[in-house]
LODREN-132626 format. One record per residue (C-alpha): x, y negated, z negated; residue number from 0; residue in one letter. Coordinates in Angstrom, 2 decimals, always signed. Layout:
% residues N
X  Y  Z  NUM  A;
...
END
This chain:
% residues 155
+0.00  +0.00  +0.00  0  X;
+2.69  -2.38  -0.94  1  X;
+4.27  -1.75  +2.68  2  X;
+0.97  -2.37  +3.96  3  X;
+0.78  -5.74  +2.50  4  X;
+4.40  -6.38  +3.51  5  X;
+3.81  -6.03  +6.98  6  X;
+0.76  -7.21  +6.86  7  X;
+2.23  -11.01  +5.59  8  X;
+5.33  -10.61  +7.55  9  X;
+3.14  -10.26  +11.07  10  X;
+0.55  -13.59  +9.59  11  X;
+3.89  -15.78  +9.13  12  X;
+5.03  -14.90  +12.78  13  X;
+1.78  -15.50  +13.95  14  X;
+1.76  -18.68  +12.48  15  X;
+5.21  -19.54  +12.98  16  X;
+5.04  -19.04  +16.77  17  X;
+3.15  -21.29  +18.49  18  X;
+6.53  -24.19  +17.00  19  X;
+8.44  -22.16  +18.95  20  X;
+7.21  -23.45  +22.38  21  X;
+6.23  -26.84  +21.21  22  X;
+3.26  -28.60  +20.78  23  X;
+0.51  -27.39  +22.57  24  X;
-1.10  -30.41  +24.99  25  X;
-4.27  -31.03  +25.28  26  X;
-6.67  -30.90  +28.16  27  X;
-10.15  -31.70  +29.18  28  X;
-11.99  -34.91  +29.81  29  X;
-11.42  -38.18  +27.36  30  X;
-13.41  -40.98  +28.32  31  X;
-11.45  -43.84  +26.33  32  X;
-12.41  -46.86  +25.87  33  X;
-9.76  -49.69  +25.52  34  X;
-11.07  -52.57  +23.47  35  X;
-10.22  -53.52  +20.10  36  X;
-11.63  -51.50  +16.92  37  X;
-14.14  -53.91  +16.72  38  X;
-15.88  -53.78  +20.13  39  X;
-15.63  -50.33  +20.04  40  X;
-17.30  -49.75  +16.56  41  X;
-20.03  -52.46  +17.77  42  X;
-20.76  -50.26  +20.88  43  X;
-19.03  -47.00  +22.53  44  X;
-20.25  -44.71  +25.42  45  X;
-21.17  -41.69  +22.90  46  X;
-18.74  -38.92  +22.74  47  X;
-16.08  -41.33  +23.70  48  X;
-12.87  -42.37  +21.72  49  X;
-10.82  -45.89  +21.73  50  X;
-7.43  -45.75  +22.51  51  X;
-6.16  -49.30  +22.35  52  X;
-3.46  -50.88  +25.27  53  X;
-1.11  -50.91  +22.63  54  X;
-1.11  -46.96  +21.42  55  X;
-1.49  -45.95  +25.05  56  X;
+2.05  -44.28  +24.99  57  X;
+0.87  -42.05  +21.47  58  X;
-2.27  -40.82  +23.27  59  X;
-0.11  -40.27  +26.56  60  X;
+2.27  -37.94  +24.99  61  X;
-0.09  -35.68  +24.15  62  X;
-2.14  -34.99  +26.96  63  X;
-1.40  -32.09  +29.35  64  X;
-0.43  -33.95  +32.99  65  X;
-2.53  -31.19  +35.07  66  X;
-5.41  -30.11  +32.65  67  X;
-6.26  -33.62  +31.31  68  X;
-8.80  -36.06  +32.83  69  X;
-8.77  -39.17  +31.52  70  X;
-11.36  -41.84  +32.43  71  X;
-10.82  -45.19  +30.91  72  X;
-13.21  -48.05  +30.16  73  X;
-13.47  -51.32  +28.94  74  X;
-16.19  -54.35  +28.77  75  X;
-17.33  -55.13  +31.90  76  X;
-16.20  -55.91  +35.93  77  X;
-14.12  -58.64  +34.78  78  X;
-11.78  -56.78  +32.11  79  X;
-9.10  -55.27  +33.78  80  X;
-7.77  -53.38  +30.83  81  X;
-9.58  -50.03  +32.34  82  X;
-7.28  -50.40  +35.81  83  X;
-4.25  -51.04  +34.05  84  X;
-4.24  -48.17  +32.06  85  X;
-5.60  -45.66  +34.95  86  X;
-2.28  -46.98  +36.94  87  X;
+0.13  -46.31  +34.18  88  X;
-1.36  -42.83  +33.94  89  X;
-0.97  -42.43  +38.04  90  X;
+2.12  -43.64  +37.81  91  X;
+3.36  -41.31  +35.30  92  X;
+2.33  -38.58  +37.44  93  X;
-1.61  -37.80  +36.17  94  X;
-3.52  -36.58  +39.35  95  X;
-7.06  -36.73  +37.08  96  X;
-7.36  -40.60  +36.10  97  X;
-10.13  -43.07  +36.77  98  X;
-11.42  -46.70  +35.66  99  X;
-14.70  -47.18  +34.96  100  X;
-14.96  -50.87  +35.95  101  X;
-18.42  -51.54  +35.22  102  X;
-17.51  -50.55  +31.53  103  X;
-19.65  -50.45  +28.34  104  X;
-22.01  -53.19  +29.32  105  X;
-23.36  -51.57  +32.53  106  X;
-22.95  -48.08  +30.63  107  X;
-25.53  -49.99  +28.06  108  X;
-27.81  -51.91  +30.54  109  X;
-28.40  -48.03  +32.39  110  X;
-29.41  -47.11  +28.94  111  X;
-27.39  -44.22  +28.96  112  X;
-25.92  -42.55  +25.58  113  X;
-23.83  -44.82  +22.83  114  X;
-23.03  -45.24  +19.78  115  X;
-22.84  -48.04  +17.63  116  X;
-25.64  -51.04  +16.46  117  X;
-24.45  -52.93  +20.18  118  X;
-24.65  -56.24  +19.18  119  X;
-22.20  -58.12  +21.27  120  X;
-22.93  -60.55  +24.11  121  X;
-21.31  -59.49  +26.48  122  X;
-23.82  -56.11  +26.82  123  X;
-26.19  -57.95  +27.82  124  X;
-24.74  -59.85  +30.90  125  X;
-25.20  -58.39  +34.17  126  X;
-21.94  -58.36  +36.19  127  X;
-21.82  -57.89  +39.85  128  X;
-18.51  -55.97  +41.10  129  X;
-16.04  -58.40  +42.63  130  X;
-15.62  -59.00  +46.57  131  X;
-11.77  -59.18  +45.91  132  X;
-9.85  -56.31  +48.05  133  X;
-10.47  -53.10  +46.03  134  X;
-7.15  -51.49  +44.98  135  X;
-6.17  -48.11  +46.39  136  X;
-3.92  -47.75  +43.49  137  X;
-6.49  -46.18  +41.46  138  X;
-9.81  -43.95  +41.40  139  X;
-12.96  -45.57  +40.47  140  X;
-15.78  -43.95  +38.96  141  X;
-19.47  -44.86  +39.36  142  X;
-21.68  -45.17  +36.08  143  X;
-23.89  -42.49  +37.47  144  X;
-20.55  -40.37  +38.46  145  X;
-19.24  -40.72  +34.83  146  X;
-22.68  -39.93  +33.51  147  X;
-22.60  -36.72  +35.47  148  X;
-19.11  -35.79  +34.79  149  X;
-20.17  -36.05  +30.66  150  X;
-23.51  -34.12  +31.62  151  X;
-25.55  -36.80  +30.31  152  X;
-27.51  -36.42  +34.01  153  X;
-27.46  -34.22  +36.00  154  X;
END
């Protein structure tokens, strides 16, 4: 019995000690970020979502697994342009599954589509138009109806 046990702990702590010895696993799937400061995104976030501010872009980067990830990031509204600069860092870091959501949280919210949060702010309640400025190839952009689908909140 005492063998038994032995073993039996010996084989746990390999188990457990294994998975260190090929690093950190990354991590994969969609993240819909959204970009704004902790207090926009406490007032009002796409549900399901998390906020990954400009500034800890490189943290959340460094974990994510460059070929199993998709990462679709978000800010305000047509006129932020935090969403595009992040989806071309990504690109040009070598991430093949990255788009901005342009229209952001306030056309997210005026579609009435899933959030979280009291959504107090003004700015959700401005309708934006996207801008007739040349469209940059640079990045994907996803469609609120597109994003909608790809979290399975339509169909």
């Amino acid at each position: 019995m005492f063998k038994t046990k032995l073993l039996s702990t010996f084989l746990m702590s390999i188990m457990l000690l294994l998975p260190g010895c090929f690093g950190e696993q990354k991590k994969e799937g969609l993240f819909v970020v959204n970009v704004l400061d902790a207090e926009h995104f406490d007032d009002c976030h796409i549900k399901d979502s998390i906020n990954v501010t400009v500034d800890k872009l490189d943290d959340f980067i460094a974990d994510l697994d460059k070929e199993k990830a998709e990462v679709v990031f978000y800010c305000s509204n047509y006129m932020c342009t935090a969403s595009g600069f992040c989806a071309k860092k990504l690109k040009d870091m070598g991430y093949s599954n990255v788009w901005a959501y342009e229209a952001g949280m306030a056309e997210w919210y005026q579609k009435e589509l899933p959030v979280e949060g009291k959504c107090t702010k003004a700015y959700l309640d401005k309708k934006m138009e996207k801008s007739e400025l040349e469209e940059s190839s640079e990045i994907r952009i996803i469609s609120t109806d597109d994003l909608a689908r790809k979290m399975k909140f339509i169909e």
